[in-house]
N, C-alpha and C positions, 0 to 999 in steps of 0.2 A: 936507547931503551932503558939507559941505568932508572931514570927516574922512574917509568912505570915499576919497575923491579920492585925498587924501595917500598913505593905505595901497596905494592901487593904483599910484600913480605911483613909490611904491618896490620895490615889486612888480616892476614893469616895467624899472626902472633896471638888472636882474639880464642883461635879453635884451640883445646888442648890435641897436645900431639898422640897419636897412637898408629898401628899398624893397621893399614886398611885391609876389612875381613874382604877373603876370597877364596877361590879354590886355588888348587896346587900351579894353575897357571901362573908366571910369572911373566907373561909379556907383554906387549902394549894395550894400553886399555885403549878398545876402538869406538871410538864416538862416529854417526853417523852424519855427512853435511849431505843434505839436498835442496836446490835448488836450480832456477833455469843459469846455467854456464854461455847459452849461445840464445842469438834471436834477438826479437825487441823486447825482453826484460831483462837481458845480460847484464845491463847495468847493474840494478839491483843485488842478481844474483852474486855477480863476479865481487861485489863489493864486500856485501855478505860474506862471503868465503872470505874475503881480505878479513874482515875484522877478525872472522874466530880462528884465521893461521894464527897472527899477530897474538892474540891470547894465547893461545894451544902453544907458541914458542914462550910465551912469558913463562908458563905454567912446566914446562919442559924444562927451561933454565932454571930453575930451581929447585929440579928433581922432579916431577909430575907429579906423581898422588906417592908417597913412600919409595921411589924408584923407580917405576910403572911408569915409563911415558905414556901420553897421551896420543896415539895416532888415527889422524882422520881419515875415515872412507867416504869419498867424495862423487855424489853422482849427478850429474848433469839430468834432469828432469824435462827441459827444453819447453818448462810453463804448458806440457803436456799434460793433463789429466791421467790420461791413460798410463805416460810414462809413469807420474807420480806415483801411483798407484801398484807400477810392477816393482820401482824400487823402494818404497816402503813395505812391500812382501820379501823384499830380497833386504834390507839390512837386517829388518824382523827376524828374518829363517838364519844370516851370521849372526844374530843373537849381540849385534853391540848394545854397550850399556845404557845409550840414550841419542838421541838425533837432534841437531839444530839446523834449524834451516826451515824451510816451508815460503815461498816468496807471492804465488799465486792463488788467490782464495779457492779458483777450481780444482787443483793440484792438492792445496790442505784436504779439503773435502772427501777426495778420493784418496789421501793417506791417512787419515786419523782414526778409522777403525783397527787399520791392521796393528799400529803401535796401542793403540786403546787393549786390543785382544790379547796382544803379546805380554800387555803389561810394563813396556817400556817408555820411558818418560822420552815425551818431544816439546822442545822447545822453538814454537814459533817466533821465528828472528825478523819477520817482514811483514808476512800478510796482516792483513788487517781485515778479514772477515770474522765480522762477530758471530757465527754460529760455530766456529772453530773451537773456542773451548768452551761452550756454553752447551753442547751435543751432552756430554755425559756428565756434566756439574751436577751435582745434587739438586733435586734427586733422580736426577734422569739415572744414574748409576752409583752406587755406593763409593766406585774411587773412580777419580780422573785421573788419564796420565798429558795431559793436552794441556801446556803452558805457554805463555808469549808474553813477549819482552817488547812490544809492538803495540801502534795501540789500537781501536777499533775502532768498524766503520762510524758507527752511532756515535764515538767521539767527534771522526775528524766532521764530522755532517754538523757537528753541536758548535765546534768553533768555526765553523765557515759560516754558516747563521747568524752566530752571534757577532762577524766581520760583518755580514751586510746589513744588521740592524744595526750597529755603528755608524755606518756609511747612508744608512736614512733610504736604500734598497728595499722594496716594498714588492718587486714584480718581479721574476724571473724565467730563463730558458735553462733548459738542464737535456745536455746532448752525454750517453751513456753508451759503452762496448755490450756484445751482447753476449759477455763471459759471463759466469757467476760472480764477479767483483761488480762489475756494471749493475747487474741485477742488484746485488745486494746495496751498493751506492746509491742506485737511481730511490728505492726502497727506504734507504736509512735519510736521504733527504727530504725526500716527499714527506716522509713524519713528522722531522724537525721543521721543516718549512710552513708545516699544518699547523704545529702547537704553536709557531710563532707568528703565524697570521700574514706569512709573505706568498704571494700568490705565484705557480707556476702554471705559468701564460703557454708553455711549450714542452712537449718530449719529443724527442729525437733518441735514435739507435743506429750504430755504426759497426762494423763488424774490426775483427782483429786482421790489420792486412789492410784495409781501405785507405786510400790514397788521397780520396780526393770527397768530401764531406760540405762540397759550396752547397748543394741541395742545403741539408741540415741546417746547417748557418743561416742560410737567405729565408727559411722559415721558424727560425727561433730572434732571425731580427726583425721580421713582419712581425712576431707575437707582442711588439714592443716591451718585451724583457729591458729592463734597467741593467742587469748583468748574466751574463753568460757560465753556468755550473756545467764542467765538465769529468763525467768517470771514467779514465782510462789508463793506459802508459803509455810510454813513451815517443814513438813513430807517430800515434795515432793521431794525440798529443799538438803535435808539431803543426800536421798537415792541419789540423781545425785551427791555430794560432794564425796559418797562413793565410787560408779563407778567410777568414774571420778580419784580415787584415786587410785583405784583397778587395772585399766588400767596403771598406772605409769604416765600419762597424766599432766608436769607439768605447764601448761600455766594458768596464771589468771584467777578467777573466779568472776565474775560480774553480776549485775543485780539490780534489784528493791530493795525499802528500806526493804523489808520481811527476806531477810538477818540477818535482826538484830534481829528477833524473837529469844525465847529460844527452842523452840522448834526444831530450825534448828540449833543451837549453838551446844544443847544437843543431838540430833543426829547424828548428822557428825561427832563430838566431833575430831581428830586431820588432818580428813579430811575437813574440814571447816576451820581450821587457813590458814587467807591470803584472805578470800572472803570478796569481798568491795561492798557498798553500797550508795547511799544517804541516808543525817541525816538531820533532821530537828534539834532533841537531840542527845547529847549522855551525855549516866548515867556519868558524873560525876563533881567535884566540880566545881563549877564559880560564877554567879552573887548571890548576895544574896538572891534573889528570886526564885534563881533554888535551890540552898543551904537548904533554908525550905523548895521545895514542896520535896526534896528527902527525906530529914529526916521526913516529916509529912508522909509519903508513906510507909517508914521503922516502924513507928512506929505504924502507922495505920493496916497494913496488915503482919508486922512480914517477912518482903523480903529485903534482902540485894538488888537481883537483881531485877529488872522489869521485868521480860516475855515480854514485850515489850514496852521500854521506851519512842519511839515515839508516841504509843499509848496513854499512860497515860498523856504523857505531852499535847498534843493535845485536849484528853476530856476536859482535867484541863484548859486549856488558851481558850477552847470555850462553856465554861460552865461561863465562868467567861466576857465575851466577853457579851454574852447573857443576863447576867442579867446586865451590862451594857446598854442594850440595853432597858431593861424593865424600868429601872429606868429614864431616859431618856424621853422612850415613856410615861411614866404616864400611864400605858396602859396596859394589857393584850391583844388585840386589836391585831389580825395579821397583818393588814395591818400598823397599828402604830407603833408596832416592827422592822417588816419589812425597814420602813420608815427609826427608828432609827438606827438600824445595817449598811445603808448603810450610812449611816452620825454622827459617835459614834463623840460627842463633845470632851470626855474627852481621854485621855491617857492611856493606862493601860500595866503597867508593869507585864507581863505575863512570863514564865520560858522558853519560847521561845526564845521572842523577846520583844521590847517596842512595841504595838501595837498604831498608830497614823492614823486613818482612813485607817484600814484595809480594808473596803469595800468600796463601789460606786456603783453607781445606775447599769454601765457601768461594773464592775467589783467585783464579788463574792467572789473570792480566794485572802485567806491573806497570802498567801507564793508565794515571788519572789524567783527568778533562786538565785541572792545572796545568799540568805537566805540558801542555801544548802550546805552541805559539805559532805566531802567523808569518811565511817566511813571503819574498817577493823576488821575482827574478829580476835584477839589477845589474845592468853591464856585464853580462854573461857571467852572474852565477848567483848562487839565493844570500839574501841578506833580509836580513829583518824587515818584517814590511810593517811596524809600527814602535816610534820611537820608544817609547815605555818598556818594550821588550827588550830595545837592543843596549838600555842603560842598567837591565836587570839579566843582562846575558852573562855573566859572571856568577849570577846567585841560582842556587840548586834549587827548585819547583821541585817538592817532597810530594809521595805520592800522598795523597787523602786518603783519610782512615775513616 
């Protein structure tokens, strides 16, 4: 982990040094993780929690914010709504300084008021539903505290469209869960698919838990769709790969970044090679700061592969974003955080991307349409699904201004 050290310690040499303002408390500063720990988005979740330990120790080894570790309260959500929702009133009411995590767009939905009310900054490390921070952006409300490191639906819908107008795709099936991410996917494509003049021949709905989707499949391959659009995770995932395979059905398989879970890797297993995604990451070597958070992750947790490497990298670049932010604000102070998240002075070389004012008063989300690329599941695990990408996998995709 020396080398992320270094990076960070230069990092950090940009902020003048001072005493971060606080009350007479002198003990851990507690940041908030939630997300699903168990079930079929565990991947996600458990990975997430991987990235932002791995920061939260970087940030610790070098003393945390003036002395003040960093310690995380960690709650298992179970991509529960409901749950999300009692434990977003319960970090609220311990009063930590800000939350990372959020993995399921139902779950965001049902927490972003009580952190909105509280006045506490949360930073979404996963979901990708775009009404998450767009609820109280100006002017729906005078301040937002609802940030993400993630990128949104309306993105990944913009570069799966713009994969099947490459590919000369003109007709389509689009099979979607009937969670609020499904909703919001099925929704954010059908747009993109209108402005771009590709017809959807079919819709299909599956529930979370279904098993068995050959219905769905045998009437989204009657619609004579050229390629097959899928909203869901992981399990679900799998079981449609399988059908869909079962049927002898060869026309592409597409969809949301969920693709790239292991859980849908290892299911589908030679029915899943050739299903493409958007990436914000993929596992493997390039900048030297993606280079040690992989090996610090390997060694950390004993996993060649990630269960879900967008996940992790994401915790990891907004757990590290954050305390950026603290350091800055002088401040545990919500509204001071707040302040500074959306006007970060310094730089920070994160295993994404260089981050250089990621946010804005006007503007929550640090991932531009650039920023994405098309990943493909390949011999059990994602690799670039188009060369141009993977000979500019080295070079950092700056967000758009």
């Amino acid at each position: 982990m020396q080398g992320r050290r270094a990076l960070l310690v230069g990092a950090l040499s940009l902020i003048p040094a001072f005493a971060l303002a606080q009350s007479d408390d002198t003990g851990p500063i507690r940041i908030g993780v939630s997300g699903p720990f168990t079930g079929g988005s565990s991947p996600m979740g458990e990975s997430m929690r991987n990235g932002i330990r791995i920061a939260v120790e970087e940030i610790n080894n070098i003393g945390g914010l003036n002395g003040r570790k960093i310690e995380l309260v960690e709650r298992d959500d179970q991509a529960n709504n409901e749950m999300g929702a009692k434990i977003a009133d319960e970090l609220t009411r311990m009063k930590v300084v800000a939350t990372v995590g959020i993995v399921n767009t139902g779950v965001g939905l049902a927490s972003i008021d009580a952190y909105q009310k509280a006045k506490i900054p949360l930073v979404v490390a996963v979901s990708t539903g775009s009404a998450l921070t767009r609820k109280y952006a100006p002017p729906a409300a005078p301040e937002n505290y609802i940030f993400r490191i993630s990128p949104t639906l309306d993105l990944e819908a913009t570069v799966v469209i713009a994969e099947l107008k490459r590919r000369g795709v003109q007709k389509v099936a689009i099979l979607a869960d009937t969670t609020a991410y499904g909703d919001a996917g099925l929704k954010a494509f059908q747009e993109q698919a209108r402005a771009a003049g590709i017809e959807v021949a079919a819709e299909e709905r599956f529930k979370i838990g279904d098993q068995d989707m050959s219905g769905q499949v045998k009437a989204a391959k009657a619609s004579g769709a050229q390629a097959l659009m899928v909203w869901g995770i992981g399990p679900e995932l799998a079981a449609i790969a399988r059908n869909k395979d079962s049927l002898g059905w060869k026309v592409p398989m597409m969809g949301s970044w969920t693709f790239s879970m292991r859980n849908f890797i290892d299911g589908a297993g030679k029915a899943g090679e050739g299903a493409m995604m958007p990436q914000t990451f993929i596992q493997d070597l390039g900048s030297s700061s993606k280079n040690s958070f992989l090996l610090a992750y390997k060694r950390t947790f004993k996993k060649d592969r990630i269960p879900s490497p967008m996940s992790a990298a994401q915790g990891y670049d907004g757990m590290h974003l954050l305390y950026l932010a603290l350091r800055q604000a002088n401040s545990t102070d919500g509204v001071k955080v707040r302040d500074a998240l959306e006007n970060l002075k310094s730089r920070y070389q994160g295993v994404i991307t260089s981050y250089n004012k990621p946010f804005s008063k006007a503007d929550h989300d640090a991932i531009t349409q650039n920023m994405l690329i098309m990943g493909v599941v390949s011999n059990g695990r994602v690799d670039y699904a188009n060369t141009d990408d993977q000979k500019k996998g080295a070079l950092l995709r700056l967000k758009a201004q």
